[in-house]
C-alpha positions in Angstrom: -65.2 -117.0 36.7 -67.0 -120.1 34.9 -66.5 -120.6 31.2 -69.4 -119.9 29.4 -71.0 -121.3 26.2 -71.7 -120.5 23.2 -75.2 -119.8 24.2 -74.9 -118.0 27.9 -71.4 -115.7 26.4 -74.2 -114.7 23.3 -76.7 -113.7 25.8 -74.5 -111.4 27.8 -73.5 -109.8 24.6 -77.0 -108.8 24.0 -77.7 -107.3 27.1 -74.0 -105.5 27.1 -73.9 -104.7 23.6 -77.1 -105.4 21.7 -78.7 -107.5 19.4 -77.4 -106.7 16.9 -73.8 -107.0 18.0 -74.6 -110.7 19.3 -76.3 -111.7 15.9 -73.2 -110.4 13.9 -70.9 -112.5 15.6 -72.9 -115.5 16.4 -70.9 -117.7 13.6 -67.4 -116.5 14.9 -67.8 -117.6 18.7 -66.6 -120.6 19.9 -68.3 -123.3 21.7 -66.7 -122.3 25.0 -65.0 -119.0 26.1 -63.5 -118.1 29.2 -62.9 -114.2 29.9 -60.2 -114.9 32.3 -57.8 -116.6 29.7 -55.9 -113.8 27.9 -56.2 -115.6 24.7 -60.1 -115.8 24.7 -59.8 -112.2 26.3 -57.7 -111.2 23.2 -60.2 -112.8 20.8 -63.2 -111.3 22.0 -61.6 -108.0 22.0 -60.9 -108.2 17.6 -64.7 -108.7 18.0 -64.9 -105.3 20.1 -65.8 -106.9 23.3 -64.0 -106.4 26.7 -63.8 -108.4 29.9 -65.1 -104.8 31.9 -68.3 -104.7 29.0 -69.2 -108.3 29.8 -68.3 -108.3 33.6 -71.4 -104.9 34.1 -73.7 -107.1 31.9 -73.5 -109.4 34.6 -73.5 -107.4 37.5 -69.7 -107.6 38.2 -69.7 -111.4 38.3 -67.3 -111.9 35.9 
């Protein structure tokens, strides 16, 4: 799995979660985040995102 940016990780959250989601925590992503490192896994979950959630927005190419 590729690290994604800012940009790409905010447009999977839409299509997993919603807009609404995505624009709530826009100013709290990082510039990069990599699903596959526990500690980015670990952040995205306090944000209630999980590794299964973004890998189905993507067809299972996480």
């Amino acid at each position: 799995m590729a690290v994604l940016t800012k940009a790409e990780a905010l447009a999977i959250i839409r299509r997993a979660y919603g807009p609404d989601l995505a624009q709530s925590i826009e100013d709290r992503l990082p510039a990069r985040i990599d699903p596959e490192d526990d500690a980015d896994a670990e952040f995205l979950a306090t944000l209630g995102l999980t590794r299964d959630g973004l890998a189905n927005a993507m067809g299972g190419e996480l």
